[in-house]
Residue, then its C-alpha position, 0 to 999 in steps of 0.5 A: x190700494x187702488x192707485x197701485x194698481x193703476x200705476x202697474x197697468x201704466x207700466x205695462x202699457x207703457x212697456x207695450x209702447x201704449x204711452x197715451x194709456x199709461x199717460x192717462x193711468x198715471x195721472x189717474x194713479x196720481x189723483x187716487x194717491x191723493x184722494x188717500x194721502x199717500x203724498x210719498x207716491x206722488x212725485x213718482x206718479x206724477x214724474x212718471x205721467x210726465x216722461x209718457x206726457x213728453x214721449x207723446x208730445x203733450x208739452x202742456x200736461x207733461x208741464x203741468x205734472x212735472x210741476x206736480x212731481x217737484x212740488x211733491x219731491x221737495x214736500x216729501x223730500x225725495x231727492x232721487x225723484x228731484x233729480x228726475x224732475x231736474x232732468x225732465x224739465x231740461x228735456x222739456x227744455x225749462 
């Protein structure tokens, strides 16, 4: 699937330190998993597009995906990806 291949991108430019890349493939996997209804990868896609969102400094869109990752935890009822949503809005600091 399409969405897979963009997060794999994300991670390896993630790992490269290319965090506004991986960003952006992360949110562009998240929209592709969506068009498909593949609601279980969402809160992962969008948890991970958060944690690059943050390192880069973009508060707004980690905000906005970090909510889009707890809507999808608690739809699909993912706990670990909970629990990564809990600990990124208290780095975030909400």
């Amino acid at each position: 699937l399409r969405y897979v291949s963009l997060a794999a991108l994300a991670v390896l430019e993630e790992a490269r330190g290319e965090l506004e890349a991986a960003a952006a493939h992360y949110r562009e996997a998240a929209e592709v998993a969506h068009d498909v209804a593949d609601f279980d990868e969402l809160a992962r896609l969008h948890a991970r597009a958060a944690a690059a969102s943050l390192a880069i400094g973009d508060g707004d869109d980690a905000t906005q995906r970090i909510d889009d990752a707890g809507r999808y935890a608690e739809r699909t009822g993912q706990e670990p990806w909970r629990l990564v949503v809990a600990a990124l809005r208290r780095r975030l600091g909400r």
